[in-house]
C-alpha positions in Angstrom: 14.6 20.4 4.6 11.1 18.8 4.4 9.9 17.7 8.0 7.3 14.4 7.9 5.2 12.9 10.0 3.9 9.6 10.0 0.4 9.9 12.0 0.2 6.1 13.0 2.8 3.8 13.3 1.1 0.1 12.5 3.6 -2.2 10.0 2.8 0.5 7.3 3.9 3.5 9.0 7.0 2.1 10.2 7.7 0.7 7.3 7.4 4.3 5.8 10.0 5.5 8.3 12.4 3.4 8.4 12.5 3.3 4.1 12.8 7.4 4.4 15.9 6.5 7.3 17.5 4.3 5.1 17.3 6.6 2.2 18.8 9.5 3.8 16.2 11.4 5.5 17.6 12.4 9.0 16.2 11.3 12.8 15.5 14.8 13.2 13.6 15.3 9.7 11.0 13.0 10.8 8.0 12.2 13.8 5.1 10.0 14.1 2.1 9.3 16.3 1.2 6.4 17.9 -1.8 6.1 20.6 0.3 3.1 22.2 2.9 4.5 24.8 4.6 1.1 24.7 4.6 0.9 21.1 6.3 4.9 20.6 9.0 3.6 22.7 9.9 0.8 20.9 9.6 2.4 17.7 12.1 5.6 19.1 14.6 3.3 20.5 14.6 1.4 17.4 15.0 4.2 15.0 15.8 7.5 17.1 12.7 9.2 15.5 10.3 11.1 18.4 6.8 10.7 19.3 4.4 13.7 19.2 1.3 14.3 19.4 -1.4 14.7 16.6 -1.7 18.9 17.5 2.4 19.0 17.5 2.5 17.2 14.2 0.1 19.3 12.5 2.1 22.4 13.5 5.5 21.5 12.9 5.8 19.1 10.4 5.8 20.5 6.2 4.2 16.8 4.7 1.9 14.9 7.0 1.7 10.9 6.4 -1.8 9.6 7.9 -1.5 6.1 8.0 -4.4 5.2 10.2 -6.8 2.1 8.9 -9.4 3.6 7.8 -12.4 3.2 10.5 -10.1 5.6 12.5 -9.8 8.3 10.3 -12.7 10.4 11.4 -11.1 11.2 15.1 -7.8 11.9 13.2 -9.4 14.6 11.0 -11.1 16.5 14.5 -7.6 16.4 15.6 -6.1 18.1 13.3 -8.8 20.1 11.4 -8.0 22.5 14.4 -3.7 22.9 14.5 -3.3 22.3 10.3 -2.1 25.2 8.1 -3.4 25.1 4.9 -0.1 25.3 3.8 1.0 21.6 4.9 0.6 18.6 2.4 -1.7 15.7 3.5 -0.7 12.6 2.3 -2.9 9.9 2.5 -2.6 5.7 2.6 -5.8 5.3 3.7 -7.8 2.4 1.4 -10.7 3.6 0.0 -11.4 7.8 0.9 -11.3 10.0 -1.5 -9.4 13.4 -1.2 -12.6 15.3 -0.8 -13.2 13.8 2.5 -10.2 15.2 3.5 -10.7 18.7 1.7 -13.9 19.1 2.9 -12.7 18.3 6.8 -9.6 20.4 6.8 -8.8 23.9 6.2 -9.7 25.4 2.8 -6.7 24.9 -0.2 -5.2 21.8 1.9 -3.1 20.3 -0.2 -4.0 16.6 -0.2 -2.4 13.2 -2.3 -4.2 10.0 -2.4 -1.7 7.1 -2.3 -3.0 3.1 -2.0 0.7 1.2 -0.9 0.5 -2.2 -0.1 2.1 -4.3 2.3 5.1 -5.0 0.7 6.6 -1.7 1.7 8.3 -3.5 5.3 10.4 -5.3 2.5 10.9 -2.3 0.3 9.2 -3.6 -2.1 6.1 -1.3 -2.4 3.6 -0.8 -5.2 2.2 2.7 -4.8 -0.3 4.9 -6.9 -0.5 8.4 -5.9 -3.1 10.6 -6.8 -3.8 14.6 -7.1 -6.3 16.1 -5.2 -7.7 19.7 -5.9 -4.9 21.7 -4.4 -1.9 19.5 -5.0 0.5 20.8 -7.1 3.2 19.3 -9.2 5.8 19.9 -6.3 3.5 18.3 -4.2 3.0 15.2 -6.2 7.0 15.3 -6.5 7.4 15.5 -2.8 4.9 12.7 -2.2 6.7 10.4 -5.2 9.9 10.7 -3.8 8.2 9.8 -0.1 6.9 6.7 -1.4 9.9 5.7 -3.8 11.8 5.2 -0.6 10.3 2.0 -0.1 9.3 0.6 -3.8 8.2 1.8 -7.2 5.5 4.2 -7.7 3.1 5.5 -10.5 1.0 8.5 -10.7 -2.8 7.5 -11.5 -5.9 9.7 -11.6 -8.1 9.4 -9.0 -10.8 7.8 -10.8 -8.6 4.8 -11.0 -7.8 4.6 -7.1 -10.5 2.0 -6.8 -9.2 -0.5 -9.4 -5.7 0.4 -7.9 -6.3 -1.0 -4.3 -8.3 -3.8 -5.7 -5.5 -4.9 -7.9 -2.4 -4.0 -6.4 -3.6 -2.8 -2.4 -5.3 -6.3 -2.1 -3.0 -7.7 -4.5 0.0 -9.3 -2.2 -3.3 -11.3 -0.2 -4.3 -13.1 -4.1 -0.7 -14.4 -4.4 -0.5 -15.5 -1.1 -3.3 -17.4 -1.1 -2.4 -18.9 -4.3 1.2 -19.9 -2.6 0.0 -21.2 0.2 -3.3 -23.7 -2.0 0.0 -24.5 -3.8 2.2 -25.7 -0.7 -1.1 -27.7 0.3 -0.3 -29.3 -3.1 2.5 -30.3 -2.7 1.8 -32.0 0.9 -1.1 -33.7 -0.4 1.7 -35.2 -3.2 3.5 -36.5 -0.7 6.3 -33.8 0.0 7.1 -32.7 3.7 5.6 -28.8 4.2 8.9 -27.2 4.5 10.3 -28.4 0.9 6.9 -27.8 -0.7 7.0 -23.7 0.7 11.0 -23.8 -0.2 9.9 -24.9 -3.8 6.9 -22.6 -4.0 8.5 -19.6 -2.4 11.9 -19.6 -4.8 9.7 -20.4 -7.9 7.3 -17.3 -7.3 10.9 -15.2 -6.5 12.2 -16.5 -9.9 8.8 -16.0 -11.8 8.2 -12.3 -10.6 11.6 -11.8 -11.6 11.3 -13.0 -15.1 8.5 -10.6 -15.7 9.8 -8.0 -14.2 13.5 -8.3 -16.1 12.9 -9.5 -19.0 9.6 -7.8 -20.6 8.3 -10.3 -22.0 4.3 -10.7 -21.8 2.8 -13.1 -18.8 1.6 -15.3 -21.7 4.8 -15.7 -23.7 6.7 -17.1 -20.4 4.0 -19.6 -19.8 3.9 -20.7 -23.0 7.9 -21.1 -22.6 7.1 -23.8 -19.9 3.9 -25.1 -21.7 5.2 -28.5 -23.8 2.5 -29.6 -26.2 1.0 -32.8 -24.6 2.7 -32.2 -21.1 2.1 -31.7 -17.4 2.0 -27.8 -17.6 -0.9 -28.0 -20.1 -3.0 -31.1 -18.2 -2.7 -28.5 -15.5 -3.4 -25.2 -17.5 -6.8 -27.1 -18.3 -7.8 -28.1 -14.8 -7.3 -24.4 -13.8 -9.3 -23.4 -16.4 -12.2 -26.1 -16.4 -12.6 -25.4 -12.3 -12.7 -21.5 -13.9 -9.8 -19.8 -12.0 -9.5 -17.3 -14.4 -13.7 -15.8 -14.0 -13.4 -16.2 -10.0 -9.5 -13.9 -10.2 -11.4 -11.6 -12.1 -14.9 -11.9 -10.1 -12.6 -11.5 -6.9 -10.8 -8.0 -8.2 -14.2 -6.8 -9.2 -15.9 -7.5 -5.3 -12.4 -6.2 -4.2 -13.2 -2.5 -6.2 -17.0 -2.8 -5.2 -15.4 -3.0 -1.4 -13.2 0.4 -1.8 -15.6 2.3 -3.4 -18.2 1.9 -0.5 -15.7 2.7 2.1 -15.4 5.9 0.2 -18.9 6.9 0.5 -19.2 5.3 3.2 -16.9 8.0 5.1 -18.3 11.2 2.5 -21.8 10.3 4.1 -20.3 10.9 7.9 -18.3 14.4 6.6 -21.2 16.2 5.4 
C-alpha cells in the first residue's frame, strides 16, 4: 500500500484526489494540506480524505504530491526539508522548477519527478509529462505514472523538454479557449444569439479533438477533408493566414517557454 499526499489542495490538487478515489485508491491511502481551515473541511466532507499538516505528511506519507503554485514553493521546502526521509518520493506539478531545486533543498538522494499537468485534470482529462530527476528510479517513475494516469494520459519526457512541455500543453487548454471563445464572438457579431454560437463552437471543438484523437489521421489531412476548392473554409483559411495566425501561435508558445524557463532560475537563484 503506497500512502500520498497532496500538499495543497487548489482545483489541481483536488482534482488529483478525487481521480486517485475514483480509481481505487482508499480514503485512508491518501491526505493533503491545505492552509485554509474552511477549505480542509469542505474537501474532507466531500471525499473522506484527512487534513494534516506539512511535518505529518512528510513523515507518514511514501509519495508526496506538492501542488502549490509556484511563488509558494519556497516556505513549503523549509517545511519539510526538516521531517522528509530521503527515502520518500517527491513529486512535483509545479510550472517551471527544475528537480534540482528540490534536490538541492531537501535531504540528500531525495527521490524527486518533475510532472507539468494542466487543468484539464478536474475533468479527467489530463495531459501530463513526467520527468526523472537524479535519484528517481524506474519504480519511481512507475509509481508517479500510474498517479497521474488516474486523471488523463501521460508521457515520460526528459527534463530538458519540461519547458516546451508547459508551454505547449501546461498553457495549452488557455490557447484553445481563447480561440473558442474569439470564435463565439464570431458568431454574435453574425448575427446568432451567444448561447447557440458557444453550443455550436463547444460540440464542434468536442467532435474535432475527437477526430484526431480516434482516427490518426494528420491535423492537415482533416482540414483538407473540410477545405472545398473555391469555398468558405478556404476564404477563411486565407484570412487566418494573411492576419498571420499561424507566426503569432508559434511566437506565443515560444514567449510561453521563455516564461517557464525564467521561473526556473528564477527559484535556483533563491536556493543557493
Amino acid at each position: 500500500m503506497t500512502t500520498i499526499a497532496v500538499l495543497g489542495a487548489g482545483k489541481i490538487g483536488e482534482a488529483l484526489l478525487s481521480g486517485l478515489l475514483a480509481s481505487g485508491h482508499r480514503c485512508d491511502e491518501l491526505m493533503f494540506t491545505e492552509r485554509h481551515p474552511e477549505r480542509s473541511a469542505e474537501l474532507t466532507r466531500r471525499y473522506g480524505v484527512r487534513a494534516v499538516e506539512v511535518a505529518e505528511a512528510a513523515k507518514l506519507a511514501d509519495a508526496l504530491v506538492v501542488a502549490v503554485k509556484p511563488q509558494d514553493i519556497e516556505p513549503l521546502l523549509d517545511e519539510l526539508s526538516g521531517p522528509l526521509s530521503s527515502d520518500k518520493l517527491v513529486v512535483s506539478l509545479c510550472a517551471g522548477l527544475p528537480t534540482s531545486l528540490f534536490e538541492s533543498r531537501l535531504p540528500e538522494g531525495t527521490p524527486v519527478v518533475r510532472v507539468m499537468p494542466n487543468t484539464p485534470m478536474v475533468v479527467g482529462e489530463a495531459m501530463s509529462a513526467i520527468s526523472a530527476g537524479r535519484h528517481a528510479s524506474k519504480e519511481h517513475m512507475a509509481l508517479a505514472e500510474g498517479m497521474l494516469g488516474a486523471v488523463g494520459k501521460v508521457v515520460r519526457v526528459p527534463e530538458a523538454q519540461q519547458d516546451a512541455v508547459t508551454a505547449l500543453s501546461g498553457s495549452g487548454p488557455a490557447y484553445f479557449f481563447y480561440l473558442v471563445e474569439a470564435m463565439i464572438d464570431a458568431g454574435i457579431l453574425l448575427g446568432l444569439p451567444r448561447a447557440v454560437a458557444a453550443e455550436l463552437i463547444i460540440q464542434s471543438a468536442i467532435g474535432s479533438a475527437t477526430m484526431l484523437r480516434d482516427t490518426g489521421e494528420h491535423p492537415v489531412a482533416l482540414r483538407e477533408a473540410v477545405t472545398s476548392p473555391a469555398g468558405t473554409t478556404i476564404m477563411a483559411i486565407r484570412e487566418l493566414e494573411k492576419h498571420g495566425v499561424r507566426a503569432a501561435l508559434l511566437a506565443a508558445i515560444e514567449a510561453a517557454r521563455d516564461r517557464s524557463v525564467e521561473l526556473g532560475k528564477t527559484h535556483e537563484g533563491k536556493s543557493h
